[in-house]
N, C-alpha and C positions, 0 to 999 in steps of 0.2 A: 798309322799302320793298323789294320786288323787285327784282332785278337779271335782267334777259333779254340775252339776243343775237337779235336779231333776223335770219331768214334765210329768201331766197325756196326757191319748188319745187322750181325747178332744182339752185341749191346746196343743196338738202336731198337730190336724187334723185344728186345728182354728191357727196356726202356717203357714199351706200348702195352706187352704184358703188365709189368710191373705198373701202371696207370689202372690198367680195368680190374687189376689187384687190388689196387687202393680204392676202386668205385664203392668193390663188392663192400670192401672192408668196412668201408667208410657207411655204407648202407646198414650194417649191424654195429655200428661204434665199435668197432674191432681198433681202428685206428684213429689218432689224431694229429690233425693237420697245424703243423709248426712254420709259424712265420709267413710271411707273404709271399707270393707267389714273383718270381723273377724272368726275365727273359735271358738268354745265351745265345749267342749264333756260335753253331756248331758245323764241321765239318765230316759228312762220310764219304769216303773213297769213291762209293759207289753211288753216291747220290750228292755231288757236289757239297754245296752250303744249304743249310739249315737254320730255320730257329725254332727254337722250345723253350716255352714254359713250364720252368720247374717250378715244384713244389717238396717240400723236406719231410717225408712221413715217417711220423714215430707210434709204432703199433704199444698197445697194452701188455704187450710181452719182452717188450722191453728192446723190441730190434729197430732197425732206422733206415731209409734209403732214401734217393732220390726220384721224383715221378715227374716224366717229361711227356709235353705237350707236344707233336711238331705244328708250328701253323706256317701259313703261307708268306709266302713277299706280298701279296694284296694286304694279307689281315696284317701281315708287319706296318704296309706301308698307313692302313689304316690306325692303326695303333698310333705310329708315330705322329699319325695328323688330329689324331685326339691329344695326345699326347701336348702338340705344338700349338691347338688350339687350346688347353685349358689353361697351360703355361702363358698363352698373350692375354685369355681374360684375365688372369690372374693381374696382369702387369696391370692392363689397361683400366680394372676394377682398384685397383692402387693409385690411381692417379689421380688428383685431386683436380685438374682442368675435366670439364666433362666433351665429350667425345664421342662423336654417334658416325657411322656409314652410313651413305646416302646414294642413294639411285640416283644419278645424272640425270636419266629420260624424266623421271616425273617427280624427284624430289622428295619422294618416301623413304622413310628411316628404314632402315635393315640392321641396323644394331645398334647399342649404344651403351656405354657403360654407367657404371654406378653412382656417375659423380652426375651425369646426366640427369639419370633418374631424380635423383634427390633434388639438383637445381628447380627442375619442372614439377615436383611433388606430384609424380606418376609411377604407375607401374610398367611393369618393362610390356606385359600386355599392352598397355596404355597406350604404350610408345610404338614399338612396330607396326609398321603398316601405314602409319600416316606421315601426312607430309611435315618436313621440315617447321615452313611458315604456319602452319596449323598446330604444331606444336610449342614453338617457340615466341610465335607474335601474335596466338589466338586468329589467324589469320585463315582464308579461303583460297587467296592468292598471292603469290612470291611477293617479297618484302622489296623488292627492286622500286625504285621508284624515284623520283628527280631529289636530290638532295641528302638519299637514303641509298647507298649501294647496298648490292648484295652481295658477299662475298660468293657463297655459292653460286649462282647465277653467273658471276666472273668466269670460277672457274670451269666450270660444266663446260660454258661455249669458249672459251680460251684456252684450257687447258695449262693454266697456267695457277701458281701458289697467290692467293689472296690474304689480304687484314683489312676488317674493317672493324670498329667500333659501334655495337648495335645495343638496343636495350631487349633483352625478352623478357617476357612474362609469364610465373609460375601459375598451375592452377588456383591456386587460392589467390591470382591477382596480384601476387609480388611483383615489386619493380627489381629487374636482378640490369643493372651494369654488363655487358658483359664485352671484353675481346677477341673479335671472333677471325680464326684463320680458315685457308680450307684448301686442301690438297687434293691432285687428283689422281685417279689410279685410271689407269689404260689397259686397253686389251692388245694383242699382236700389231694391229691393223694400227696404232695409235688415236683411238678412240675414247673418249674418257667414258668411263662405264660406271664408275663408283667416284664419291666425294669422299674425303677423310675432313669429317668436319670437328676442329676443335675451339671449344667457349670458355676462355679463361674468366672465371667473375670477376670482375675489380670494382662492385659495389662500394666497397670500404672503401677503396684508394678514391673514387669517385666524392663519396661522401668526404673523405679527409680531405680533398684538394677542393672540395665545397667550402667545408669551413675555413680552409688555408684563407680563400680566398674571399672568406667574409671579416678573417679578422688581418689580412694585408689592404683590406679597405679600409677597417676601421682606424688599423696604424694611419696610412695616407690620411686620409682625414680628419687626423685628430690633433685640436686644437694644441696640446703640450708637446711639448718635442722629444723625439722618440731616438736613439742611438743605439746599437746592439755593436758591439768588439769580440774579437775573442779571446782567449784567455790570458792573452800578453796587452790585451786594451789597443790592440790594430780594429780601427772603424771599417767596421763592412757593412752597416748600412745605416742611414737616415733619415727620415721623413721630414714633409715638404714646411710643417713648420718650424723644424730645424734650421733650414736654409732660409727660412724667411726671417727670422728671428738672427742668426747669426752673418747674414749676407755669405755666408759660405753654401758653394753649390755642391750636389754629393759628389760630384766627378773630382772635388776639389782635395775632398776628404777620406775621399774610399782610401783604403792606406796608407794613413796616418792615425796618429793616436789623440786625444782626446785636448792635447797639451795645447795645440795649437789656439787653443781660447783660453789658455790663463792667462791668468792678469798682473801676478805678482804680488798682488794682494797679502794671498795665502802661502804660509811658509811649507818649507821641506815636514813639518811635523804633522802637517795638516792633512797632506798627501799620504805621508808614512801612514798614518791611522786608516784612511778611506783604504789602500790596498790591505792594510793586514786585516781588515775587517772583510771584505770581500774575497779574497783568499781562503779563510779562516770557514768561507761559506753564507756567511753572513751578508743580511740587507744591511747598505748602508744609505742613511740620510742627511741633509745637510744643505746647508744654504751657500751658493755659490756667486765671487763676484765673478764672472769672467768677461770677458776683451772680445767686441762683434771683430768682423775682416775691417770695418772703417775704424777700429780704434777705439770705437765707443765702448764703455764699461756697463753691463748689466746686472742683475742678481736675479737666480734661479733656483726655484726650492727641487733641488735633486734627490730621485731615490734610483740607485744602484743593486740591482736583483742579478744573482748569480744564475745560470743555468748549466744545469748538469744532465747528463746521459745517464743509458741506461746503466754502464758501469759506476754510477754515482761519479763519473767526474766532471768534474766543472770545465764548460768547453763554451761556454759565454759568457759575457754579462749583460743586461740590458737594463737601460739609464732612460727614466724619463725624467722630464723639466719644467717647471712652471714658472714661466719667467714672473717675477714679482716685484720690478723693480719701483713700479708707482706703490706699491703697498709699503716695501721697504724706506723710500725716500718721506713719502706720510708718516712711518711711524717715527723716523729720525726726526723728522721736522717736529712732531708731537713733543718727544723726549726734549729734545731741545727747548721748546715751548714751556712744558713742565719745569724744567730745571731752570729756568730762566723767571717764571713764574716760583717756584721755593725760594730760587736766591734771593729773589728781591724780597719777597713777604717775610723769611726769615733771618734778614738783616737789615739796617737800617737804610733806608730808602736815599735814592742818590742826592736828595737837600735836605737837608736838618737845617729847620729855622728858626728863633725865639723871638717874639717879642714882650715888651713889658705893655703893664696897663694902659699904656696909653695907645699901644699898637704900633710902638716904634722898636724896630729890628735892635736886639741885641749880642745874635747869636749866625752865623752865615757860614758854611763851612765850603771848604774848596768845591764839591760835588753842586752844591749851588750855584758858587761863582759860573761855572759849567752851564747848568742849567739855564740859570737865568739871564745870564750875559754879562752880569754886575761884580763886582769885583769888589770881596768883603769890604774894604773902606768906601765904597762908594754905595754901598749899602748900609752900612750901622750907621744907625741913629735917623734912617728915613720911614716913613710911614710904609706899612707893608704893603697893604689894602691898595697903594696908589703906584707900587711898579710892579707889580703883579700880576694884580686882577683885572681883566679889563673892563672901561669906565662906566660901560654900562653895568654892571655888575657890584659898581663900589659903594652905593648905595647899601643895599642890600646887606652885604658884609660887614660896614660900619655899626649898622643898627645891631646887627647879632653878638656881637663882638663887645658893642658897650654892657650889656647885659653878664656877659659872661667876665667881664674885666669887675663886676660890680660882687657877684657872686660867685663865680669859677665853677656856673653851671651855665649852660647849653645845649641844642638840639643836636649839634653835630660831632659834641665831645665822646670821645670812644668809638667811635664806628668810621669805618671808611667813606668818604664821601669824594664822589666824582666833580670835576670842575675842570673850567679851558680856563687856564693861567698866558700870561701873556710875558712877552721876551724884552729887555731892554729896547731891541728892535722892533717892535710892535707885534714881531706874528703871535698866532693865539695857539696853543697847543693843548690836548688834554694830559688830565692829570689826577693822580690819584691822593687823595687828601686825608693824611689821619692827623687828628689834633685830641692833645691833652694835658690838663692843668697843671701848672706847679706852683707853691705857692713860694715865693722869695721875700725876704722884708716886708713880711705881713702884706704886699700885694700878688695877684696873681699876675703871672706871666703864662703864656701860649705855646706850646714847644709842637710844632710842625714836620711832620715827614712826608715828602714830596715826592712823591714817583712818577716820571713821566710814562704815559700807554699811549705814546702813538705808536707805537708798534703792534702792543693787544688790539685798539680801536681799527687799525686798519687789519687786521687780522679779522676781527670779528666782520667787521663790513665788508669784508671778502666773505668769508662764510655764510653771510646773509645774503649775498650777491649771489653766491655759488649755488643755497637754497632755493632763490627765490627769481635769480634772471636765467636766460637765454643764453650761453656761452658765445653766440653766432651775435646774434642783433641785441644785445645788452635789455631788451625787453623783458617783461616778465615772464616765466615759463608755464605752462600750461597749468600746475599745480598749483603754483603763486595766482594767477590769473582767474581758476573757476574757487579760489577761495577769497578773494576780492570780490569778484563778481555776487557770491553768497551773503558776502558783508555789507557791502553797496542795496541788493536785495531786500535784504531784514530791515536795512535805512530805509527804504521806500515805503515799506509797509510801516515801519514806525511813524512816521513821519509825513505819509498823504505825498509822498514825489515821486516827480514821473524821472525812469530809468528806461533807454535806451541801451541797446546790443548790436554794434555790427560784427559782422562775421566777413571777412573775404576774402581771397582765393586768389594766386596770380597763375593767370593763365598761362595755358602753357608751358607749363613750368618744368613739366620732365621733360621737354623738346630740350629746353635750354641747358638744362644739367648732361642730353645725348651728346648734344652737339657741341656744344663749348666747355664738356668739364664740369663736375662738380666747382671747381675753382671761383669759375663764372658765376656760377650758381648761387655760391654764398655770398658773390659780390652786390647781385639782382637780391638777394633777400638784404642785406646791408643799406643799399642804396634805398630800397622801398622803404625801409623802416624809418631812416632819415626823413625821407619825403615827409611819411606820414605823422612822423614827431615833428616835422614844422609844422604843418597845416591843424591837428587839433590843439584843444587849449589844455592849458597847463590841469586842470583837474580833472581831463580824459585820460583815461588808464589805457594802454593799449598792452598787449602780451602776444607771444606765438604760441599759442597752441595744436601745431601742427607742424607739418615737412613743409609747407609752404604757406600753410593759414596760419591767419592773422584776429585779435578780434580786439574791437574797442568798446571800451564802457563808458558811455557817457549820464553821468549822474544829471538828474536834473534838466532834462534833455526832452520836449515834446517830441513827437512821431516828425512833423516837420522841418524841427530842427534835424533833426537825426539824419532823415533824408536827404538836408542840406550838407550836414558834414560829410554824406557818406561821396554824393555828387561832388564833392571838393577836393577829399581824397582821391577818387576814379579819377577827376581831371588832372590831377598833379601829376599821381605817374605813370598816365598817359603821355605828356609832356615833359616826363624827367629824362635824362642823358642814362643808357642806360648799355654805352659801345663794352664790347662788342655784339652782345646779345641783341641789341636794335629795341624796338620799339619794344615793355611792357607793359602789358594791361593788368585792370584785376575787377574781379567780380564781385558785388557786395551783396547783402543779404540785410535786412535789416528787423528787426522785432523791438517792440516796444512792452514792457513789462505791463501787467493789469493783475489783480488780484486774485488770489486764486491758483496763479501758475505756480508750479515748483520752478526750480532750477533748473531741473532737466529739460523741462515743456518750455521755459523759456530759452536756451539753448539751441533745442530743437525747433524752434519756430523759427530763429534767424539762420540756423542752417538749412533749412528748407527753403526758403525766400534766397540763400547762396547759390544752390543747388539750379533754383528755380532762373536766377539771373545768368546761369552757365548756360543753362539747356535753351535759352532762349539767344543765344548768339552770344554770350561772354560779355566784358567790359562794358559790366549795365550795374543798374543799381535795382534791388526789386525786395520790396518790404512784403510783409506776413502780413497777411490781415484774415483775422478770424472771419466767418462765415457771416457773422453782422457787419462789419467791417468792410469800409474801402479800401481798394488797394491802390500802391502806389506806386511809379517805379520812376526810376532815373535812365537818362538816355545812355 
């Protein structure tokens, strides 16, 4: 409802006096003008509705009244549209999306607020006048284009609300992100006459779901296995070597909890500790057995990291894993190893044996009987040396032994000494031998501790094996092979002997591994290796040094021979069964050592002459010959 003040002629006309009162006044500081000036809509009788602006005058003399303006319904209505226009800058200068009015006909800005401005590092000059695409994309012509919508452009000719996702760029060349909508305004006729164009920046959010998405890569790809739960340890999510590592798939696991891979192993105290630690806020670490989906038992070095929000609470955890369970079963084995190695060195070894000067057994205890197969009566009082030692060996013993019966000194008294002892049954074993003197009724007698190492020796010769072969083709391995090769080398030149090198290659060989399996594959590098361990002789060395090369060292070996063997090998497994892969060939290379060469140049010489037997059609044989030099090759 309206509000008026009601006022006759007179107080309207003693209103207008009372203003050119105040002009005078105010012109000799008679008067001063208190507070801001206001508007009233007023009514008089005889002149309907009214407005004026008052003002409160308080003269020097200490009196006061009111001085009223009338203005018009134009200058009202004008008022009010300043009034409603500083009110919307105000809004639209508030708003932190920037925001520009756009001409539909041609695309020129007609206003644009402050947030605008700032994106573009323009001034508002800057800005009016010109086009959109000339502002925003440094452009001559609309940003439309195959792959690239325009949102303005949509709506101009559709008349209808647009979003699309564009990039602009500020005058100093910033990349700005931005979300762009755009509205349109119409005139009577439903025309679009104006765009209401608004750019929300989302740089940030752009750049954040960049990195999301470089380190949701680096999780997926990442060799340790990655689990995140949330704060009651419900799994929301996995990565892929998770599942590779537990045969659990994540569709398997997505809510459930963590439990489903214990082992039982680990008690209730074990678990109690990992939550109050992780609760508490705390990393927790810890070596885990747990149970794959097949049953199988693993161990995983876990570390448990809490995550919290901005309120400081903890609203995850995330758990990565290394599975470690070759490292752990190695060191058990080690330990094991060790303690088994203390026990025996620091007790008495499992035969305790004596005998007297003559070297006839007077002392056999049950761990012997064991050992040796002989059972104390069938032992005391017989020569040691002759159920022992075996016969080739008895010699030898006898001699050192009477020496030591004469003076109860010896080379091998005090010290460990290694020896293959032999079994009532004939077999021969090693063994670990300590001996020393005692002297009885003015003679000496021998007191023996027996410890059997077939268990060390085969232990050791697996570790030398493991050092120095091919886990595939039992051959030497590439490092075992070019330090042979080195040793064999320094012989030739010591020595005035000729050393031969094949080098070759089975052709075809990644065909074989596409199409049949690696399976296949290792069967064709097995079978080759066979082959070619019949065909050279016992004091060629052969190794793999490569994914599917091979090389042989033949000491003492002319250029001709060499060639001979190399043709001998090509023909074998050419001719070897090699289903279902079918026929293999291989390519040989051959070099022959001469003074002068390092290792590498010789090396290099027979893999050149390999190379050289490939390019020339495969399944050939074709030797290096230096530039004096004939060459040679096989069919």
């Amino acid at each position: 409802m309206k509000k008026y003040r009601t006022i006759g002629t007179m107080q309207l006309l003693g209103a207008i006096l009372g203003i050119m009162f105040w002009l005078l006044d105010s012109a000799v500081d008679t008067f001063l003008l208190k507070g801001a000036p206001f508007l009233q809509q007023v009514f008089a009788p005889d002149a309907g509705e009214l407005w004026m602006r008052f003002f409160v005058l308080v003269s020097f003399v200490g009196f006061g009244c009111y001085a009223g303006i009338i203005i018009s319904r134009a200058e009202k209505a004008e008022e009010r549209s300043r009034h409603d226009r500083e009110f919307s800058e105000t809004i639209l200068n508030g708003m932190h999306d920037a925001i520009s009015v756009i001409d539909a006909a041609d695309f020129r800005i007609i206003d644009a607020n402050a947030a605008f401005l700032s994106d573009m590092g323009l001034t508002r000059d800057e800005v009016i006048g010109k086009t959109c695409h000339a502002v925003t994309h440094r452009s001559s012509v609309p940003c439309s284009a195959p792959g690239h919508p325009c949102p303005l452009c949509d709506t101009a000719s559709l008349g209808e609300y647009a979003t699309y996702e564009h990039v602009h760029y500020s005058a100093d060349g910033r990349k700005i992100h931005a979300e762009v909508s755009t509205n349109p305004i119409k005139d009577e006729s439903g025309r679009v006459v104006r765009v209401i164009h608004v750019s929300r920046n989302i740089t940030a959010r752009i750049a954040a779901e960049t990195e999301m998405r470089k380190l949701s890569t680096a999780v997926e790809k990442a060799a340790d296995m990655i689990v995140i739960t949330d704060s009651r340890g419900i799994i929301e999510y996995v990565n892929p070597a998770f599942e590779a590592v537990t045969g659990y798939a994540r569709e398997e696991v997505a809510g459930r909890t963590p439990r489903i891979l214990k082992s039982g192993i680990h008690g209730a105290e074990f678990y109690r500790e990992l939550w109050e630690t992780i609760l508490a806020g705390n990393i927790y670490r810890n070596v885990f057995v747990n149970r794959k989906k097949n049953g199988e038992l693993y161990y995983d070095e876990c570390t448990i990291t809490p995550m919290r929000n901005e309120q400081d609470t903890i609203t995850h955890f995330i758990a990565t894993a290394k599975v470690i369970t070759d490292r752990i079963l190695a060191e058990n084995a080690l330990r094991e190893s060790e303690e088994r190695l203390r026990t025996i060195t620091g007790m008495a070894a499992s035969a305790i044996v004596m005998i007297d000067a003559a070297g006839l057994v007077s002392f056999w205890n049950p761990a012997a009987e064991e050992l040796f197969g002989y059972t104390a009566a069938e032992a005391m009082g017989m020569d040691l040396h002759k159920i022992i030692v075996p016969r080739r060996h008895y010699d030898d013993f006898r001699k050192g032994f009477a020496g030591f019966a004469q003076t109860g000194e010896g080379a091998i008294l005090g010290r460990a000494l290694e020896m293959t002892a032999q079994k009532k049954d004939g077999t021969e074993f090693p063994v670990d031998l300590s001996i020393s003197g005692i002297r009885i009724k003015e003679q000496w007698h021998a007191v023996g501790i027996i410890r059997d190492i077939t268990e060390r020796k085969e232990a050791e010769q697996k570790l030398r094996e493991f050092a120095e072969k091919d886990s595939l083709t039992g051959t030497l391995n590439r490092r075992k092979f070019y330090e042979v090769l080195q040793q064999e080398k320094e012989r030739a030149v010591r020595y005035a002997r000729s050393l031969s090198l094949l080098m070759f290659d089975i052709d075809h060989f990644k065909a074989v591994n596409d199409t049949y399996g690696h399976a296949v594959g290792d069967k064709v590098l097995k079978t080759i290796t066979a082959v070619v361990t019949e065909h050279i002789r016992r004091s060629d060395i052969l190794g793999r040094v490569g994914g599917e090369e091979f090389g042989v060292l033949a000491a003492e070996t002319t250029v001709e021979s060499a060639l001979a063997l190399a043709e001998k090998i090509r023909s074998a497994v050419e001719a070897s069964e090699q289903a279902p892969a079918g026929k293999i060939t291989v390519s040989i290379g051959v070099s022959a050592y001469v003074d002068g060469l390092t290792t590498d140049e010789f090396v290099r010489r027979a893999d050149a002459a390999l190379y050289a037997a490939k390019n020339s059609g495969r399944n050939r044989v074709k030797y290096y010959a230096a530039p004096e030099e004939p060459s040679g090759s096989g069919a």
